[in-house]
N, C-alpha and C positions, 0 to 999 in steps of 0.2 A: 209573656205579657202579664204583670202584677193584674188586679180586681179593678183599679184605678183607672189604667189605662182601656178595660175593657167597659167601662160604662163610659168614659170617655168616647171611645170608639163609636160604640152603640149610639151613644147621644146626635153623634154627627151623621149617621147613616140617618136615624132618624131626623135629624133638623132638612137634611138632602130628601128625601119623600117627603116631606112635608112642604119643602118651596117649591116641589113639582106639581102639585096638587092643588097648592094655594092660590089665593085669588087677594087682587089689590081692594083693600079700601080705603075708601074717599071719606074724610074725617072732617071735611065743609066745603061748601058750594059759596062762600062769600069770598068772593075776589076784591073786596075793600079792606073785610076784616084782614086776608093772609098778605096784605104788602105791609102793612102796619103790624103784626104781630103774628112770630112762626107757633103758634100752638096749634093749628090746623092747616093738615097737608096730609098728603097720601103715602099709605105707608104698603109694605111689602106681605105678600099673604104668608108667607112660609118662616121659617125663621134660619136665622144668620148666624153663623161659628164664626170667632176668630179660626185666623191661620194658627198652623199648632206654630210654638212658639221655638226662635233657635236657640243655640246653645249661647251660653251666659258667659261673657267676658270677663275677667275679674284684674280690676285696676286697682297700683298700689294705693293707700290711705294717703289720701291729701293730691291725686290725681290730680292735675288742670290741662295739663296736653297744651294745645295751642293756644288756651285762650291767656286772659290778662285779670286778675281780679282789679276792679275796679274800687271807687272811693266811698263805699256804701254794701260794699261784700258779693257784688253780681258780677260774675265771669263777663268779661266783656270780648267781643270776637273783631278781628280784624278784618276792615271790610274798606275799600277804596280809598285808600291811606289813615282809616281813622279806625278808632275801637267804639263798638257800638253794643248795645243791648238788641241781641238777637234771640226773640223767645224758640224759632226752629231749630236754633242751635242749642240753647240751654235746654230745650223738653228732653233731647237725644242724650244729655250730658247729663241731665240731674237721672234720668233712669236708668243710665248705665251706672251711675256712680250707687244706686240705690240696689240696683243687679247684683253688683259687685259684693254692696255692704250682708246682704242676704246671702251671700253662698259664702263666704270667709267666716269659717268657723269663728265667732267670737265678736264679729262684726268689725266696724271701721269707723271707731267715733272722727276723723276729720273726716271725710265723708260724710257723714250722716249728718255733720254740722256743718257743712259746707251747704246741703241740700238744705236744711232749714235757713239759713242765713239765707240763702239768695232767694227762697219762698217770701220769704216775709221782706227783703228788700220788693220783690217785683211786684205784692201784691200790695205795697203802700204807695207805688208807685202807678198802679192802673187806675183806668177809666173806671167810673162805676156809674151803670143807671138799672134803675128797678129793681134793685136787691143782686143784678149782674156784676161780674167783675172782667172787663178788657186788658188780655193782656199787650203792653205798648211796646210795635219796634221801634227804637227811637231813631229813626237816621229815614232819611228821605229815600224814595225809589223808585226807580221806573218800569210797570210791567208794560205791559203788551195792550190792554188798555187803556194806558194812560199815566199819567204821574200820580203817587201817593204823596203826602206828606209826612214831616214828621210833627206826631207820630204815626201809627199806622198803624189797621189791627189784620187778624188774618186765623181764620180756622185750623190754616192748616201746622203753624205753632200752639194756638193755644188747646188744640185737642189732645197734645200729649200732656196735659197740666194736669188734669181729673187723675191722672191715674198717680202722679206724685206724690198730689195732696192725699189721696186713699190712701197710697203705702206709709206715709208718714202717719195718718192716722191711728193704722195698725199697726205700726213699730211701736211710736211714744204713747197713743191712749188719746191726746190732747182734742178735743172737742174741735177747734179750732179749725184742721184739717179736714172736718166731718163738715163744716161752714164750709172751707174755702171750695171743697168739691162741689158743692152745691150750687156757689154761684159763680162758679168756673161753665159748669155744665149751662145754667141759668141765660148766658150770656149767648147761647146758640138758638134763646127761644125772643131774644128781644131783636128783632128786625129793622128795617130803615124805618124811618114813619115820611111820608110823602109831604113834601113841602118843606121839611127840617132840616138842613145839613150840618154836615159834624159831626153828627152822633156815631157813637162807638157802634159798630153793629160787626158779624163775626159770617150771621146766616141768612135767608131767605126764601121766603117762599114766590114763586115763581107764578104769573099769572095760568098756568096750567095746574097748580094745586101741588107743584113739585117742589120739593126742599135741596134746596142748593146750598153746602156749606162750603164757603166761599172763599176762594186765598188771594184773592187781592179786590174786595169790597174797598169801593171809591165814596169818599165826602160826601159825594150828591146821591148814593143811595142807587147806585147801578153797579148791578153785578157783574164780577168777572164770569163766573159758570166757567172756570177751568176745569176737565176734565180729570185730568190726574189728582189734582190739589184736594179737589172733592172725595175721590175715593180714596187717599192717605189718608184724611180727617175721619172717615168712615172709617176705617182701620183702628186707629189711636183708640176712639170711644168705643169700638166694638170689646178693643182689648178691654179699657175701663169699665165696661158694661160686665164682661163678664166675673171680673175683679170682684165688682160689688153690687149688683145687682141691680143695680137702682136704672129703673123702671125708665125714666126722663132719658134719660144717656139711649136705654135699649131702643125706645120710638122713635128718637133722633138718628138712629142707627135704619134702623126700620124704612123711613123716610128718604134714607140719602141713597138704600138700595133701591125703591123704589124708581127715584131719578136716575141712578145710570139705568134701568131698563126700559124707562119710557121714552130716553133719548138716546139709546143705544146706537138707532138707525141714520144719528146726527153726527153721536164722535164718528162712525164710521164714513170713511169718503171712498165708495165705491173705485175700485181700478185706481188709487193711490192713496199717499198716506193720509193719517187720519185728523180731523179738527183737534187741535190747542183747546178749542172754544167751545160753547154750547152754540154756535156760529159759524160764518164761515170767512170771520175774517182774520184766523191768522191758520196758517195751515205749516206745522214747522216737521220736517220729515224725521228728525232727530229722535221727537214725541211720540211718534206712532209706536217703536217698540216699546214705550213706556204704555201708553193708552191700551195697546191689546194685553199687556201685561196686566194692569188691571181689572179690565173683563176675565182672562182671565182668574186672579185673584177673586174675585166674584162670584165666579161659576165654582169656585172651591170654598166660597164663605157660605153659599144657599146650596147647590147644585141643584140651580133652576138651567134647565138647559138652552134656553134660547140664548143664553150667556154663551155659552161655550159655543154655539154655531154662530155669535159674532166676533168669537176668535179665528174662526174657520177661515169668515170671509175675512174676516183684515189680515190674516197670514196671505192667501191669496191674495189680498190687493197690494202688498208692498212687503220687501222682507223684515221679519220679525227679529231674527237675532243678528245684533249688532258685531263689528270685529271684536275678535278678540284672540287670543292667541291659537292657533290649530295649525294640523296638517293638511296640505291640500296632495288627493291622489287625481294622479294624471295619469289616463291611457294611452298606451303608446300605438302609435301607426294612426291616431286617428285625429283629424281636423279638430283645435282649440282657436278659438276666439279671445284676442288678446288688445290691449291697445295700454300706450301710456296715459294719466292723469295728472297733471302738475296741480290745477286747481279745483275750489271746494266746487259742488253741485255739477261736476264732469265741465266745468266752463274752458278748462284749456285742455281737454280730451284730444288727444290724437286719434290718428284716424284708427279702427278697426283693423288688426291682420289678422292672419291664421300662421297657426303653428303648430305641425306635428312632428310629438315625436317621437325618436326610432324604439323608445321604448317607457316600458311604467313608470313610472317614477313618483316620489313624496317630496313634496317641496316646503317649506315653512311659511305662513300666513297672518301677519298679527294685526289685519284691518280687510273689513266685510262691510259693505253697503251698497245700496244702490243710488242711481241717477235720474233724475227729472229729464235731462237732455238727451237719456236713449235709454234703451231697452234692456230689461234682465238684472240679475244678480250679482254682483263683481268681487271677488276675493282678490285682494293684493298679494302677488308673492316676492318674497323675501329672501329667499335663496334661489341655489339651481340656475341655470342657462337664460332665464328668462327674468332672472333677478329685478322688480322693481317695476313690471309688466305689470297689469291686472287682467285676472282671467277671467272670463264670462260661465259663469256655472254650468256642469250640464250633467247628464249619467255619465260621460267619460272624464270630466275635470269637478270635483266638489271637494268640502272639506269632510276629514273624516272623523268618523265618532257617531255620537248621540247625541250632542249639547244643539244642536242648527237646528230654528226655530220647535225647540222642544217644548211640549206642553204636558205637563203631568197633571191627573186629574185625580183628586182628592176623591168625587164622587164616581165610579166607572160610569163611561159611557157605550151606549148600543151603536155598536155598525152592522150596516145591512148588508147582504149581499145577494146582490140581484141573481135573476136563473144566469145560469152559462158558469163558464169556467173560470176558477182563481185558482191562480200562484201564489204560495207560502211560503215561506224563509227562516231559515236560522242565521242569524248574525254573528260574525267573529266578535272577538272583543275590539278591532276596529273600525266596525259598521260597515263590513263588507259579508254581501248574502250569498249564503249557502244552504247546500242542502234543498234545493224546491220542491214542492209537493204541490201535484196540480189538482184538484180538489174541482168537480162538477154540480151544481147546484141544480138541480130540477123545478125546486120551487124559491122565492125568495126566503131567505135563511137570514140570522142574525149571531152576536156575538156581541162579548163586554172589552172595553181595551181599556186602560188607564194611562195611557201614553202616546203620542204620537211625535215625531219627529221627521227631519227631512233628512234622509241616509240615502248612501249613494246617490246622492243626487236629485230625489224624488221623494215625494208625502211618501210615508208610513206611519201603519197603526200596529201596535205590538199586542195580539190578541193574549185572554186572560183566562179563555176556557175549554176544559176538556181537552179533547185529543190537541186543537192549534194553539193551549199557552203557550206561550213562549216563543211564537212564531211569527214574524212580519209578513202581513198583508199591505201591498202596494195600494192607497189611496185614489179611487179616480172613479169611474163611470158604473163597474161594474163594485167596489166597495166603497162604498161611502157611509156619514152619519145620517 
């Protein structure tokens, strides 16, 4: 570990004791002043890391992948028979292309001129009020609230913008980019104003004093409060925040963690999946692995902990990881629960059977989810005697590995374990337990994990200290967070 990485380190342990300890403030009591302008909202007591960041792609000079250049030099994307200006697509593309130009020795002038060209295309092309600048999708759309038009603006594009204009800043020198960051950022603090429609607006502050940065903000000035959309934009600006320092970006940050944890107990929907909304009218099951994802993400951007115990409960109220490619092991001699599904939401489910068989077996699995219409967890299998079956989760049929609703925690957290006796575990490299160690507690006892996952079948925490590193403790009555 370079010196770098160890204040790095340092930093984050400390940012995590610090949003454990911290306490929220209330930055105004004017509920007239915060519909009509977000400069006063409640922000977060402790302080927020981005996620460390992944490894850097590096695309050839003059890259465009799928999209189309257009007649004024902006990538245009294909979108329901038409090519369109799509700023969530160009945020992704102009940073990768600037990723790219940064780690190629030497750099990549079409590249770097391609990112200026379509800068200076997009930003003669936005909205502007009070010294803001909107950035515009140009093409009509329909969310889950309701129809947009075109154009349309939306947090959750223009939050990767700040960090463009900085990096350009810092490549060419040009003042210019040190503007456009400003009223990029600027454009998160100008709000609806009640009574006016049409105005560009990006954010808002919520009659609760909570800062919603908002991805699909409607003409009349009602917000979406989409859950996920909020905390990607929260992301984007964290990253920009910490780029450059600038203080507007960090309390805008501040603010939007604030609101996932004051309505934390909203996105969640107890015993299923979780709200789309800050509401409860659209409830899409698809989302929920996305929603706990970002809590989540969260409880590893502060390591405020009531973050991570509302990952707890939405893992328990619907499953978290989605299909994807795995082994399913099956025990032999022992009753499986199986049934066909032709259609989506278990709607043309066959009836339930049981299947044993004569012996263990690994089958191939490349779709996992569950059903509104009945009970439990379903992995589809894709080889083997049962080919095309779906099997009901259990300790004797799961998928194997570590990946099934897996949660790494950037900050460790404490599990308790109650008086009486626990069972401890060593895992193969297939996530199959071995080795037990029954372990009697006299008094209630604790421990740190950084991991938890569903193996064999069942919650586990993979403890991190002393004598039980490196040992799975089974999740449930007697260990818990």
């Amino acid at each position: 570990m370079n010196p770098a990485e160890h204040r790095m380190t340092r930093r984050a342990m400390l940012a995590g004791t610090a949003a454990l300890v911290g306490a929220t403030t209330l930055m105004s009591t004017s509920p007239s002043r915060a519909q009509a302008d977000n400069t006063f909202f409640k922000t977060f007591g402790g302080s927020v890391v981005p996620l460390p960041a992944g490894p850097r792609q590096t695309l050839s000079d003059g890259y465009i992948g799928a999209l189309r250049i257009g007649p004024d030099g902006v990538p245009l994307t294909q979108l329901n028979g038409g090519w369109v200006i799509h700023p969530t697509i160009l945020g992704n593309y102009l940073n990768s292309l600037l990723n790219s130009y940064e780690t190629v020795s030497g750099g990549q002038p079409k590249n770097l001129a391609r990112v200026v060209t379509t800068m200076e295309a997009l930003l003669a092309r936005a909205a502007r009020r009070n010294g803001a600048v909107f950035l515009k999708y140009e093409f009509p759309w329909h969310a889950f609230n309701g129809d947009l038009p075109d154009p349309w603006y939306s947090s959750f594009g223009q939050s990767k913008f700040p960090q463009v204009a900085w990096r350009l800043w810092k490549i060419t020198g040009e003042r210019r980019w040190l503007q456009a960051c400003r009223e990029l950022v600027q454009a998160f603090y100008e709000g609806p104003v009640p009574g006016k429609t049409g105005l560009p607006w990006i954010a808002k502050v919520d009659p609760n004093h909570n800062l919603w940065l908002d991805e699909y903000p409607t003409p009349s000035g009602r917000e979406s409060a989409v859950f996920n959309g909020h905390y990607y934009a929260l992301h984007e600006l964290s990253v920009y925040s910490q780029l450059s320092g600038d203080a507007q970006a960090q309390k805008l940050v501040s603010g939007a963690v604030q609101t996932l944890a004051d309505y934390r107990n909203l996105c969640r929907h107890a015993g299923t999946f979780s709200h789309y909304f800050a509401s409860t009218s659209a409830n899409v099951p698809s989302y929920h692995y996305i929603n706990t994802s970002c809590y989540l993400n969260v409880y590893n951007n502060t390591g405020w902990a009531p973050f991570a115990t509302t990952v707890d409960q939405m893992i328990s109220d619907w499953r978290f990881t989605e299909g994807k490619s795995a082994q399913l092991y099956l025990s032999g001699g022992y009753n499986h629960t199986i049934r066909k599904v032709t259609g989506s939401a278990g709607a043309n489910a066959g009836s339930a059977t049981t299947w044993k068989p004569g012996s263990n077996m690994v089958v191939a699995s490349g779709a996992r989810t569950q059903y509104v219409a009945f009970n439990g967890v379903w992995s589809r299998m894709d080889s083997g005697p049962r080919k095309g079956y779906w099997l009901l989760e259990s300790i004797y049929g799961y998928p194997e590995g570590f990946d099934t609703d897996r949660c790494e925690y950037r900050f460790p957290r404490v599990l308790y374990f109650e008086k009486g006796k626990v069972t401890t575990f060593i895992a193969d490299s297939r996530g199959h337990m071995t080795n037990p160690r029954v372990t009697t507690f006299n008094a209630r006892s604790s421990a740190h994990t950084s991991l938890r996952a569903k193996v064999n079948g069942r919650q586990y925490a993979k403890l991190t200290d002393g004598s039980f590193a490196g040992r799975w403790a089974p999740l449930g009555g007697t260990v818990h967070f």
